[in-house]
C-alpha positions in Angstrom: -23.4 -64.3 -64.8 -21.6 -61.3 -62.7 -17.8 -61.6 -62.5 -15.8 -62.6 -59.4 -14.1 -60.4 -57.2 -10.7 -60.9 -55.6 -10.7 -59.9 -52.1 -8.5 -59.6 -49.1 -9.1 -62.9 -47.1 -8.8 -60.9 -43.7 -11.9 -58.6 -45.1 -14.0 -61.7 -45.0 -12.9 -62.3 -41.5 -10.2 -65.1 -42.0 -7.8 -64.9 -39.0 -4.9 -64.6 -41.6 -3.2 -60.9 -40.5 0.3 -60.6 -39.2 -0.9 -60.4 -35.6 -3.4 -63.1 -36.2 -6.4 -60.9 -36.9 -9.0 -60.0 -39.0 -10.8 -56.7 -40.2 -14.2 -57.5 -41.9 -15.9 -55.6 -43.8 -19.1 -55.3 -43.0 -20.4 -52.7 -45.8 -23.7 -53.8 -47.0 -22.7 -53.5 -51.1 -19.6 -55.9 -49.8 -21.8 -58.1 -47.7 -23.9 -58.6 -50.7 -21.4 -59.2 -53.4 -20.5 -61.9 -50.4 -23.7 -63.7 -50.6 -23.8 -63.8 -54.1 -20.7 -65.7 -54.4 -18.8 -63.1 -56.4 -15.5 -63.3 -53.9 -12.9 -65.1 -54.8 -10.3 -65.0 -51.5 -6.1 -64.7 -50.7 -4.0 -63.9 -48.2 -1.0 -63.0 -50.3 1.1 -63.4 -47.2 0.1 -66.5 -45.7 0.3 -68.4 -49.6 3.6 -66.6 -50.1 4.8 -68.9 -47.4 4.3 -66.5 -44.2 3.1 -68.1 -41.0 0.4 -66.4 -38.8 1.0 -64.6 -36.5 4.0 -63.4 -38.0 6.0 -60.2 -37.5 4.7 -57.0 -39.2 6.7 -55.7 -42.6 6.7 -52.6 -44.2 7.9 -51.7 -48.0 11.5 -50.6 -47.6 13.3 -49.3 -50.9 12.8 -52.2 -53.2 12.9 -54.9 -50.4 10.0 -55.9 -48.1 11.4 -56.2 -44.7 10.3 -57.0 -40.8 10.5 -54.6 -38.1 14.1 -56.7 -36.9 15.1 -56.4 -40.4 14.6 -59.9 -41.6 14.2 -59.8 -45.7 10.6 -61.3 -46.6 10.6 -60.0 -50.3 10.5 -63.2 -51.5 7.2 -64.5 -49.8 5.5 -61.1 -50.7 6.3 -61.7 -54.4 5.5 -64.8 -54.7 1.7 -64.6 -53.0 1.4 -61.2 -55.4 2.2 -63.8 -58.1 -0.5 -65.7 -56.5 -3.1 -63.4 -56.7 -2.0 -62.9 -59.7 -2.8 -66.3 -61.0 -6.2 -66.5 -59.2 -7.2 -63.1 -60.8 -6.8 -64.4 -64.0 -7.8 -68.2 -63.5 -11.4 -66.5 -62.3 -11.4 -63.8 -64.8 -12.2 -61.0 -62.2 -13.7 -57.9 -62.9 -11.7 -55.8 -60.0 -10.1 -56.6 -57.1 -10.5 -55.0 -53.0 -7.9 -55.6 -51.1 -6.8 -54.6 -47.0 -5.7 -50.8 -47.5 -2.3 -49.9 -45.6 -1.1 -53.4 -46.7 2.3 -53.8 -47.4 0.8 -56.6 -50.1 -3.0 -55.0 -50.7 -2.9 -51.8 -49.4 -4.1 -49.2 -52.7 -3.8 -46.0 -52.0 -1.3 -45.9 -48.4 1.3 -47.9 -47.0 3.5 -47.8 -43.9 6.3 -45.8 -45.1 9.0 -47.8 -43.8 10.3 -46.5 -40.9 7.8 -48.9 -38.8 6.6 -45.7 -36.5 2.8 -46.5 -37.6 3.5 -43.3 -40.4 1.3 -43.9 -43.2 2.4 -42.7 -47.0 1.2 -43.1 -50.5 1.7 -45.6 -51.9 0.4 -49.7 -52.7 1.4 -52.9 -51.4 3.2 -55.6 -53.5 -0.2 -57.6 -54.9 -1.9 -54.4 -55.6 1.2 -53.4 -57.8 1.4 -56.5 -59.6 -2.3 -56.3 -60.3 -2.1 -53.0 -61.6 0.6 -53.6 -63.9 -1.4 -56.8 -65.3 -4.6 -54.8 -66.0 -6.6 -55.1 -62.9 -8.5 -52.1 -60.8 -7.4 -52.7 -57.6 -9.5 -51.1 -55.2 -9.6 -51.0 -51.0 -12.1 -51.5 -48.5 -12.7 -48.1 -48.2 -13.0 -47.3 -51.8 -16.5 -49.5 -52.3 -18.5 -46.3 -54.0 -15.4 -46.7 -57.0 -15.6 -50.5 -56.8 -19.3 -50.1 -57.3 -19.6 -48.0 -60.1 -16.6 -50.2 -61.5 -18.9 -53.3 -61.4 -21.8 -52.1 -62.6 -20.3 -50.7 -65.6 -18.4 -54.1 -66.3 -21.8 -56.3 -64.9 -24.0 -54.0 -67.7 -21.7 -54.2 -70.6 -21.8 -58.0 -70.0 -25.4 -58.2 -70.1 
């Protein structure tokens, strides 16, 4: 049987985003995986506690804060630990997450200064992922994700 996937819940349309949003991905490969029932789905945010709509946060320092300054580190930890927990109860081969994220993002992240500046970096979940063993991947990464599964889905066969 082909391994899960943890995925963004805001890629798969859930109305879960600070501003009370979505972004789905509508990438065939993704669409698939979909149908197949590979995706197993978080909102790190929202199951670390954080209503919707809420206000945006960037990844300031060590802390997670809001635009007014309010201190939401905690509620970003603990959905990372979260996903964390859901990536391992399903076993999941790799994880795509909602790039720019200050929880999923993978490769970019607001830098902080909350004037829409993007910078290297990865979002809290991501992190924690990738320091428990997981590829972590974004939306616009699918041709890595991809080859990722089908490397994992052939070795299982």
């Amino acid at each position: 049987m082909a391994r899960k996937i943890l995925v963004s819940a805001c890629l798969l349309g859930h109305k879960v985003r600070y501003d009370n949003g979505d972004v789905p991905c509508l990438d065939p490969r993704f669409l698939r995986w979909y149908e197949e029932g590979r995706m197993v789905h978080i909102c790190p945010e929202v199951t670390g506690g954080l209503p919707t709509p809420r206000p945006d946060a960037q990844i300031v320092g060590d802390r997670v804060l809001t635009g007014a300054g309010a201190d939401v580190t905690a509620e970003f930890e603990k959905g990372a630990q979260a996903a964390l927990k859901l990536a391992k109860e399903h076993d999941i081969a790799l994880a795509i997450l909602k790039q720019d994220s200050p929880s999923c993002g993978t490769l970019r992240i607001y830098d902080g200064t909350f004037t829409d500046t993007l910078a290297e970096g990865q979002g809290r979940t991501t992190a924690l992922l990738r320091d428990n063993g997981f590829k972590v991947f974004g939306e616009d990464q699918l041709d890595e994700a991809e080859r990722e599964l089908a490397s994992i889905d052939g070795a299982s066969r």
